[in-house]
PDB file as gemmi writes it, atoms N, CA and C in Angstrom:
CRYST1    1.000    1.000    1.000  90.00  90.00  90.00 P 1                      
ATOM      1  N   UNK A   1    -132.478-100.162 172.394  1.00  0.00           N  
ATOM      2  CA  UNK A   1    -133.717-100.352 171.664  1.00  0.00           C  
ATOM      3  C   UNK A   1    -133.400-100.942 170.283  1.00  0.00           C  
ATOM      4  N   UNK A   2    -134.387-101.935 169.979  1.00  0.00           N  
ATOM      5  CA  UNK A   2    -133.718-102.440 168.589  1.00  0.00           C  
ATOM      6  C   UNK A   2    -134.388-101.374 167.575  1.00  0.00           C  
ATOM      7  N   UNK A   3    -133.810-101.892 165.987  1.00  0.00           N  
ATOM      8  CA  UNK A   3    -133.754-100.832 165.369  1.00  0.00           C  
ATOM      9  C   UNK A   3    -134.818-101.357 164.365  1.00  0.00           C  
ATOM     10  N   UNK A   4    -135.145-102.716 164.320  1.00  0.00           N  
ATOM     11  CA  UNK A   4    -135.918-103.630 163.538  1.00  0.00           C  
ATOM     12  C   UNK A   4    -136.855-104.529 164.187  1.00  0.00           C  
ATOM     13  N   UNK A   5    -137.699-104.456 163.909  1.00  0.00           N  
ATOM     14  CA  UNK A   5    -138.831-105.559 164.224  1.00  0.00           C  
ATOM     15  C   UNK A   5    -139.393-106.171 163.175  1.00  0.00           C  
ATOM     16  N   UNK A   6    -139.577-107.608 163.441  1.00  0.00           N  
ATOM     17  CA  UNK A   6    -139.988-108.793 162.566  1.00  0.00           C  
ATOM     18  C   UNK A   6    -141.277-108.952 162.924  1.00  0.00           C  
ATOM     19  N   UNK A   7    -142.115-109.606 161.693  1.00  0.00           N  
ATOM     20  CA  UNK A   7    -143.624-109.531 162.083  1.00  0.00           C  
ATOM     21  C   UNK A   7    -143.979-110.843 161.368  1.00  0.00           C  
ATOM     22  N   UNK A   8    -145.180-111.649 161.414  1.00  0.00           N  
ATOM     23  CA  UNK A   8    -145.193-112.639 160.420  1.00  0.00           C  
ATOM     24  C   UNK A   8    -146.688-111.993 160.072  1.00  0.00           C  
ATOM     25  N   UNK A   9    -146.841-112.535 158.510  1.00  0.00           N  
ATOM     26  CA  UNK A   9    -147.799-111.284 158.009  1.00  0.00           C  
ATOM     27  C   UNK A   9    -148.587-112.873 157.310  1.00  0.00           C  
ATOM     28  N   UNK A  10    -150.159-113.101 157.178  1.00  0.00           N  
ATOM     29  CA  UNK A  10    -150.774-114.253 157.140  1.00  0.00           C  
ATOM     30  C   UNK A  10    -151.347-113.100 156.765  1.00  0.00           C  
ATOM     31  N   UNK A  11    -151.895-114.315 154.747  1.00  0.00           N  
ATOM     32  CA  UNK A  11    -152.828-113.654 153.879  1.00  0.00           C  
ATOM     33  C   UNK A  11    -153.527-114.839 153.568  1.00  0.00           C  
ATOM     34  N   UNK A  12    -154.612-114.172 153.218  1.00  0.00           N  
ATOM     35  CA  UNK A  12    -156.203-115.100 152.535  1.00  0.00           C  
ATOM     36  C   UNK A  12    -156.208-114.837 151.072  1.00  0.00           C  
ATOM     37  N   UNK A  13    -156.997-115.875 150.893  1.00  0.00           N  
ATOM     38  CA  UNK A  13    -157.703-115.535 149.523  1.00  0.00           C  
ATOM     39  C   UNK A  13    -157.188-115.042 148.109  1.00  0.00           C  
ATOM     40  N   UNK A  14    -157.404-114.017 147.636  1.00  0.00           N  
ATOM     41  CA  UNK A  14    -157.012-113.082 146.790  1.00  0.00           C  
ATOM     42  C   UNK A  14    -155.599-112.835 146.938  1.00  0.00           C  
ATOM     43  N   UNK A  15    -155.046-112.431 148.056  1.00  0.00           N  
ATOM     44  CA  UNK A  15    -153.772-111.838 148.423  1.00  0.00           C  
ATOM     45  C   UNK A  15    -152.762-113.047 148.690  1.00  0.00           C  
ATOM     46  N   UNK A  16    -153.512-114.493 148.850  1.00  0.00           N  
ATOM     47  CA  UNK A  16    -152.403-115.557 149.290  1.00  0.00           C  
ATOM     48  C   UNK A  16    -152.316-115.924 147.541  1.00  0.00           C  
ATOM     49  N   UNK A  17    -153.101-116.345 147.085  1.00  0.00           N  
ATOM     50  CA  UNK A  17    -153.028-116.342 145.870  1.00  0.00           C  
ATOM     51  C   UNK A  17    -152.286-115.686 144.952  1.00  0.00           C  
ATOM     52  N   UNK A  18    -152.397-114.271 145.125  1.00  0.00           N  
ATOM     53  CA  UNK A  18    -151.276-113.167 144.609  1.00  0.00           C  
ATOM     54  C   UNK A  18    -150.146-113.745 144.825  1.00  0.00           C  
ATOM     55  N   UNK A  19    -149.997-113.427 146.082  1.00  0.00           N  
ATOM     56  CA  UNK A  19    -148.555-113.649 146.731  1.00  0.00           C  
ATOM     57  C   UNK A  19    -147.861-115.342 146.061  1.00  0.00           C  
ATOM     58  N   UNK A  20    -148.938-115.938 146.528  1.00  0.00           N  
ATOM     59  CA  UNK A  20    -148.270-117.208 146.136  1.00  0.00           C  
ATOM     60  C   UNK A  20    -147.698-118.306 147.811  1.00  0.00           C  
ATOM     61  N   UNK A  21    -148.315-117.380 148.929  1.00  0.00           N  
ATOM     62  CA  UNK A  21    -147.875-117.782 150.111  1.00  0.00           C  
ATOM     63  C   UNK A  21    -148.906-117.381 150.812  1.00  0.00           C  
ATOM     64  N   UNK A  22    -149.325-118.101 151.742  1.00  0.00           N  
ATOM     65  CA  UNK A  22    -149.938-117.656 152.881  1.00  0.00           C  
ATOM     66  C   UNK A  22    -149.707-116.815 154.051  1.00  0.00           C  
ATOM     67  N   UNK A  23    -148.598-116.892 154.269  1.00  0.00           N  
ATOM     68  CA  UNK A  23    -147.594-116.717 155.452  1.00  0.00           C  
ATOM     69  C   UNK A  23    -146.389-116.104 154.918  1.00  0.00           C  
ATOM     70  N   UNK A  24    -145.979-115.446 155.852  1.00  0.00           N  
ATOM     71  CA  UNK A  24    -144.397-114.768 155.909  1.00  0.00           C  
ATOM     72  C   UNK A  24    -143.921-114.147 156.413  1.00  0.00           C  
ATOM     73  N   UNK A  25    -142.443-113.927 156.942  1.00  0.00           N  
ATOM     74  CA  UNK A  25    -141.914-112.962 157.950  1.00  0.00           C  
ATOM     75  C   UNK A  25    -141.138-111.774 157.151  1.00  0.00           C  
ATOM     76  N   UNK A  26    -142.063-110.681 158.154  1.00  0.00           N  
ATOM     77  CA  UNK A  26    -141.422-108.845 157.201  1.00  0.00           C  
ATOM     78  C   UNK A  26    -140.486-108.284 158.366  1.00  0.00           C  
ATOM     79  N   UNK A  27    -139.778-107.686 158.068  1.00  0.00           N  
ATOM     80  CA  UNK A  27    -138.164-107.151 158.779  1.00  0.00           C  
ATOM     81  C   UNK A  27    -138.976-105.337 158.632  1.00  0.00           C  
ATOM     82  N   UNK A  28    -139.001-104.781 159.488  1.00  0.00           N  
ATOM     83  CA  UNK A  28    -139.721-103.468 159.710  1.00  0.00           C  
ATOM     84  C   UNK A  28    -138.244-102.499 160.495  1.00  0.00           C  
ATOM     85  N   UNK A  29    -138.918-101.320 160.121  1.00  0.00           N  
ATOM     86  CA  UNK A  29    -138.221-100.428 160.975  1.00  0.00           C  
ATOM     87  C   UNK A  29    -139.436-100.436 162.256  1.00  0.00           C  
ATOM     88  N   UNK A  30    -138.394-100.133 163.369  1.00  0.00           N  
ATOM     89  CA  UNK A  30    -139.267 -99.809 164.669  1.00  0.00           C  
ATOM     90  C   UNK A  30    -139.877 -98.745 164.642  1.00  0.00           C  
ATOM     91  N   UNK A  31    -141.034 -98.962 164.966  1.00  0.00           N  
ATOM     92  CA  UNK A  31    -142.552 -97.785 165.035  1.00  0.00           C  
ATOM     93  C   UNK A  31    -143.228 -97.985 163.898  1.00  0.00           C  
ATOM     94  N   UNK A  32    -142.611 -99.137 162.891  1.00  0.00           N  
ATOM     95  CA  UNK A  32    -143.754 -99.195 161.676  1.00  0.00           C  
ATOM     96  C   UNK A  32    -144.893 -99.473 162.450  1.00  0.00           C  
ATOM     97  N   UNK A  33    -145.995 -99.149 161.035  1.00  0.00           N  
ATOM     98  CA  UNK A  33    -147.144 -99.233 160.974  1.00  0.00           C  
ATOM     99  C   UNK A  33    -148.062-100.817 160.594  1.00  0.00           C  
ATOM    100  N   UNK A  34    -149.111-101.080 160.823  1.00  0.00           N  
ATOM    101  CA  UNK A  34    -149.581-101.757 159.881  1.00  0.00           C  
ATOM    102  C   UNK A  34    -150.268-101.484 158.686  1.00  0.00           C  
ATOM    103  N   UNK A  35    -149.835-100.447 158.374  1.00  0.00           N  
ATOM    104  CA  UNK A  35    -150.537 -99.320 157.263  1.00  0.00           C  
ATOM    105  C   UNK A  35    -149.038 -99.708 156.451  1.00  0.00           C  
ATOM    106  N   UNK A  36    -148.117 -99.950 156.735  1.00  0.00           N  
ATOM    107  CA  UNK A  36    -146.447 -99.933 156.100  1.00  0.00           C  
ATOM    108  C   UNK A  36    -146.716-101.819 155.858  1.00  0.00           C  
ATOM    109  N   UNK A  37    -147.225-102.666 156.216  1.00  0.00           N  
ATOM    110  CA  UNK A  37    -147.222-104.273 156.374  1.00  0.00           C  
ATOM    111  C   UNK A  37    -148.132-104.067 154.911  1.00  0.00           C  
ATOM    112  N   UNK A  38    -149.198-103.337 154.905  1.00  0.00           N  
ATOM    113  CA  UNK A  38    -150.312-103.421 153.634  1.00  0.00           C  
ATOM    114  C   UNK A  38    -149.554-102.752 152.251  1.00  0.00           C  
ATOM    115  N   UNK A  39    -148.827-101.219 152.739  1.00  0.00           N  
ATOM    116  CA  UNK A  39    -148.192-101.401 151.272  1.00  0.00           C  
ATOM    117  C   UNK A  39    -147.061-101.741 151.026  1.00  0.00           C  
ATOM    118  N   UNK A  40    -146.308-102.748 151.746  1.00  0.00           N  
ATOM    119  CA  UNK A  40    -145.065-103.285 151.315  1.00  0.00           C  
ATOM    120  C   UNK A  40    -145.578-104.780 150.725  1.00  0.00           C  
ATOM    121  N   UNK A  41    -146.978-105.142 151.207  1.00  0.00           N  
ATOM    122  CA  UNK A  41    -147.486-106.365 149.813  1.00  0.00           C  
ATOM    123  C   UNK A  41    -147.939-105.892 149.000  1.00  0.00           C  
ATOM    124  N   UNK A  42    -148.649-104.729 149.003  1.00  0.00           N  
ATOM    125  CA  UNK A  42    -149.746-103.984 147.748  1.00  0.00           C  
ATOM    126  C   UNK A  42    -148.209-103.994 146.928  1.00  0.00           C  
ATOM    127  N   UNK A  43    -147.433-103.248 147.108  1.00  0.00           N  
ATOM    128  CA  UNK A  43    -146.123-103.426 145.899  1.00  0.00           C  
ATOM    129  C   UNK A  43    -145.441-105.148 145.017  1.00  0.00           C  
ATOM    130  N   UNK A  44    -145.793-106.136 145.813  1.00  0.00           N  
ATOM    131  CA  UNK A  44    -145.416-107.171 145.378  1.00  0.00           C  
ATOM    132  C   UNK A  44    -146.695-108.031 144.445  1.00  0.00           C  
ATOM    133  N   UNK A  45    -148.221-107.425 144.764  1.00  0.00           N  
ATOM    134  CA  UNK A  45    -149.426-108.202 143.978  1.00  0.00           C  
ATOM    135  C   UNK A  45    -149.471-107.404 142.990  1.00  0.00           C  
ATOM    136  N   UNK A  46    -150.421-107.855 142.294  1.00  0.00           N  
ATOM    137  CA  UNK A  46    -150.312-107.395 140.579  1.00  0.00           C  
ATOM    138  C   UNK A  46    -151.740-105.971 140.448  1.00  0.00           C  
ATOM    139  N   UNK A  47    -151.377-105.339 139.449  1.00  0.00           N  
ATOM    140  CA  UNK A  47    -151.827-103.782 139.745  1.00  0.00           C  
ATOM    141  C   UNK A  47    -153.048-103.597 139.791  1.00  0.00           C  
ATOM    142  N   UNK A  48    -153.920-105.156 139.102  1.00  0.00           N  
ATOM    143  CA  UNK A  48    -155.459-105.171 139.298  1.00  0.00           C  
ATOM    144  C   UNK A  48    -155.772-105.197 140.875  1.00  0.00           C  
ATOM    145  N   UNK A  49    -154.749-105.947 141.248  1.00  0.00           N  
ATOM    146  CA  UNK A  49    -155.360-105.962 142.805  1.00  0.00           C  
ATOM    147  C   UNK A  49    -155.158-104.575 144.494  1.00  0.00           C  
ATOM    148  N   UNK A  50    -155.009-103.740 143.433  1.00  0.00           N  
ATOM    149  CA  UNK A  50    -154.102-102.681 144.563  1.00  0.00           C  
ATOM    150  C   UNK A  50    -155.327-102.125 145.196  1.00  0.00           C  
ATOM    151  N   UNK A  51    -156.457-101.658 144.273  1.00  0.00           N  
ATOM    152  CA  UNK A  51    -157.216-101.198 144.770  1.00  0.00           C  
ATOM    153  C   UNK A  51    -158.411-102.454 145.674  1.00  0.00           C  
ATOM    154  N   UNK A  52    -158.072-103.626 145.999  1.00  0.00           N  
ATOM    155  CA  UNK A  52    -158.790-103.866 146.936  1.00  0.00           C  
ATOM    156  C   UNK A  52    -158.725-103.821 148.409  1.00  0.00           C  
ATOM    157  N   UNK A  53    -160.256-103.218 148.675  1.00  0.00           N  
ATOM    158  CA  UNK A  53    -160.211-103.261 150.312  1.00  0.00           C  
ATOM    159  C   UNK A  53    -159.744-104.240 151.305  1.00  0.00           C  
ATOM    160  N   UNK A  54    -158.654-104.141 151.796  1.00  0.00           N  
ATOM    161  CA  UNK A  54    -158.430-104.790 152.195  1.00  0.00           C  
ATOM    162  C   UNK A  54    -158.200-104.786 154.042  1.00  0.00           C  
ATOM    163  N   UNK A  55    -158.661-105.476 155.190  1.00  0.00           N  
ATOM    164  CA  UNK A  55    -158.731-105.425 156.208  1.00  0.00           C  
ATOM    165  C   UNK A  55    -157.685-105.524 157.002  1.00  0.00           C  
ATOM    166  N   UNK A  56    -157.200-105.234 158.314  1.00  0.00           N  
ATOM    167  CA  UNK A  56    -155.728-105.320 158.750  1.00  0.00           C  
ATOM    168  C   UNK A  56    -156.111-106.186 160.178  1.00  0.00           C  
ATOM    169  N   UNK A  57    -156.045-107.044 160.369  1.00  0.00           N  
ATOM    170  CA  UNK A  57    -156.248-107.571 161.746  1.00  0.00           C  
ATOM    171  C   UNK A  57    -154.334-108.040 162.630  1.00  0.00           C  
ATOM    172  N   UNK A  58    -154.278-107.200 163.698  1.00  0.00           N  
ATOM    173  CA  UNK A  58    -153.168-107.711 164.532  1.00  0.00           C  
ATOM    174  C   UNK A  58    -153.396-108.285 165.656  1.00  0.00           C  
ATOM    175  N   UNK A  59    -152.856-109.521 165.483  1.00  0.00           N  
ATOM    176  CA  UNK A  59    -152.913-110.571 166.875  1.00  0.00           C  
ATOM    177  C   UNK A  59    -154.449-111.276 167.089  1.00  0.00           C  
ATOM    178  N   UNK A  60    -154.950-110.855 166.114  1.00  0.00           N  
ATOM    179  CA  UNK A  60    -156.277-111.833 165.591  1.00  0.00           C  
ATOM    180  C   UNK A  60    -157.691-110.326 166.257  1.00  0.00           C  
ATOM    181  N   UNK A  61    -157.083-109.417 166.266  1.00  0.00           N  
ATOM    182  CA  UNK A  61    -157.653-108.275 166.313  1.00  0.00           C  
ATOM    183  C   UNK A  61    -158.050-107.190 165.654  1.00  0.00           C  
ATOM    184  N   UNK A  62    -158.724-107.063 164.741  1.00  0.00           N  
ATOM    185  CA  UNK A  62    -159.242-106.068 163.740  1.00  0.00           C  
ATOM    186  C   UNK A  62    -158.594-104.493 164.637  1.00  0.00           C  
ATOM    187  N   UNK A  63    -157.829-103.602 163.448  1.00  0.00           N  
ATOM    188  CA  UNK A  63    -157.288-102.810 164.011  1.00  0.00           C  
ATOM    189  C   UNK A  63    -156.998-101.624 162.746  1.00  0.00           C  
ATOM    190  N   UNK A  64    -156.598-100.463 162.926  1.00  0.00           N  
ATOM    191  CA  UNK A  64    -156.738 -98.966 162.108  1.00  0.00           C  
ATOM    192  C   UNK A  64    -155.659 -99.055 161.855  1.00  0.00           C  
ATOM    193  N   UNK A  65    -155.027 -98.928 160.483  1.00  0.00           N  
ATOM    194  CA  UNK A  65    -153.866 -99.179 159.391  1.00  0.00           C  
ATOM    195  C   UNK A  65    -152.931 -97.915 160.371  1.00  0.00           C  
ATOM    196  N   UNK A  66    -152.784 -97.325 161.582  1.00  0.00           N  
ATOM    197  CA  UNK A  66    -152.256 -96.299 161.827  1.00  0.00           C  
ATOM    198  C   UNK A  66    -151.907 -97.152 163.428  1.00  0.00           C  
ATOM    199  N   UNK A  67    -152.395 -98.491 163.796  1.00  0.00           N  
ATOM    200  CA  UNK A  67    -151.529 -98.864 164.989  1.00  0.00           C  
ATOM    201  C   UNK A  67    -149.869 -99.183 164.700  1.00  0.00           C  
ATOM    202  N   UNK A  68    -149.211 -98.626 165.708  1.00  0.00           N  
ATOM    203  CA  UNK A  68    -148.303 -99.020 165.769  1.00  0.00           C  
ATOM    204  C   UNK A  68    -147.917-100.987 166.068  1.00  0.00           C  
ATOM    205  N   UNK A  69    -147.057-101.223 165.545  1.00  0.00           N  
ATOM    206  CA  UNK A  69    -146.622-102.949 165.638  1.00  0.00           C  
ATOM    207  C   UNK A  69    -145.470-102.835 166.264  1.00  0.00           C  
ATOM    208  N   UNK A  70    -145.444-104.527 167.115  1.00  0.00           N  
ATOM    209  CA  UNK A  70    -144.400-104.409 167.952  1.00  0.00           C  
ATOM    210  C   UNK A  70    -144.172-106.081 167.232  1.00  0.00           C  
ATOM    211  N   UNK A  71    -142.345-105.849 167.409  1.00  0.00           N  
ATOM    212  CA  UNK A  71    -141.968-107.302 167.371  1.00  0.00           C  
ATOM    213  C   UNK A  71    -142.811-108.360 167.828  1.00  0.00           C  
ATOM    214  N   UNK A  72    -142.594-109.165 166.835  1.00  0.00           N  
ATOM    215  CA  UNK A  72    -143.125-111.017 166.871  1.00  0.00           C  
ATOM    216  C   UNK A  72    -144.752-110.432 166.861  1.00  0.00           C  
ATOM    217  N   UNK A  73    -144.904-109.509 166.191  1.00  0.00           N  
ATOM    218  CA  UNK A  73    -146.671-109.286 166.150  1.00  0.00           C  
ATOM    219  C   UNK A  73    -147.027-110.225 165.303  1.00  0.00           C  
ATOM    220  N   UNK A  74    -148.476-110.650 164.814  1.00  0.00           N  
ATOM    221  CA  UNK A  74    -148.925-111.307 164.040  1.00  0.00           C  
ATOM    222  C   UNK A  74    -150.054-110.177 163.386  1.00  0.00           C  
ATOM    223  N   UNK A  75    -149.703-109.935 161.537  1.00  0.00           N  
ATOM    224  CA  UNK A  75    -150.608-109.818 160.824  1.00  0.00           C  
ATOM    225  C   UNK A  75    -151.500-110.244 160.123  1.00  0.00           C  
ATOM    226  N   UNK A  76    -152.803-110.129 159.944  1.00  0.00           N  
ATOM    227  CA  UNK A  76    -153.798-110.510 159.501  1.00  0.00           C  
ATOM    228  C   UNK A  76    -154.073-109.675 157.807  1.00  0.00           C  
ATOM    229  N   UNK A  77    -153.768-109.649 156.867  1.00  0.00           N  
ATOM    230  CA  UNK A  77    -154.437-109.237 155.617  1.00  0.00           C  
ATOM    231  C   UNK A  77    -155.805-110.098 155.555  1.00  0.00           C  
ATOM    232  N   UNK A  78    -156.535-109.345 155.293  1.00  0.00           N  
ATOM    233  CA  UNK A  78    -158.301-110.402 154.784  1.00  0.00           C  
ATOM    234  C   UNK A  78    -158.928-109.419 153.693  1.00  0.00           C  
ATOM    235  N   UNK A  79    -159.060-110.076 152.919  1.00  0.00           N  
ATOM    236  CA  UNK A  79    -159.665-109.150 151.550  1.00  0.00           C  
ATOM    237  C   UNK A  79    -161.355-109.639 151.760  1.00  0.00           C  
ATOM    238  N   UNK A  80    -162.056-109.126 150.731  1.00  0.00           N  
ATOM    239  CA  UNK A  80    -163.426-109.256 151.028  1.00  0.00           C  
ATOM    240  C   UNK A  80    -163.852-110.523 150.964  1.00  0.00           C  
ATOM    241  N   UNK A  81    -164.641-111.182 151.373  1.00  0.00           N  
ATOM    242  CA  UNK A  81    -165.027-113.045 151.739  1.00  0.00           C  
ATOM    243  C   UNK A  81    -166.368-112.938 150.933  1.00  0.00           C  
ATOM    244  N   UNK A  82    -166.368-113.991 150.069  1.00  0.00           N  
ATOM    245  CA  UNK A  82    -168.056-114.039 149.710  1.00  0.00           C  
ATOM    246  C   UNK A  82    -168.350-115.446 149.250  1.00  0.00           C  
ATOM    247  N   UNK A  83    -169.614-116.200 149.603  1.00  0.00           N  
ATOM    248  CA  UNK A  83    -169.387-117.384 149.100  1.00  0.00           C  
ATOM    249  C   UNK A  83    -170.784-117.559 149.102  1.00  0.00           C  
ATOM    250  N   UNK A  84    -171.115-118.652 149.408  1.00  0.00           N  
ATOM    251  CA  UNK A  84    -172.797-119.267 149.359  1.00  0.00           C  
ATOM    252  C   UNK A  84    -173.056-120.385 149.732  1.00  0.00           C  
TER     253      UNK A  84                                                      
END                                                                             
């Protein structure tokens, strides 16, 4: 069983902006969470932005910060959308 799983983690908005990237690949321990994908970026954006709600979609599937992720998953961060 491997001991690591890789994920590529795709942000919008607010959070690509933060980041400075849209896209990127995270190196996980096996059985992480996607609850572990949200605060290993919440630690890298700046402290105004920690408290936003932010949504978790895996594999283009809206999903509870407590699913387990499996290698080569795809994450979704989406912060709140508003426009006109």
């Amino acid at each position: 069983m491997e001991k690591t799983i890789t994920v590529t983690v795709r942000c919008f908005s607010l959070v690509s902006d933060a980041l400075g990237k849209s896209a990127f690949e995270l190196d996980l321990p096996h059985g992480a969470t996607a609850k572990l994908v949200l605060e290993k970026v919440r630690e890298r954006m700046p402290a105004e932005l920690n408290a936003l709600p932010i949504r978790i979609a895996v594999n283009q599937e809206y999903i509870l910060g407590d699913a387990e992720l499996q290698h080569q998953d795809e994450v979704a961060l989406i912060p709140p959308v508003s426009g006109g």
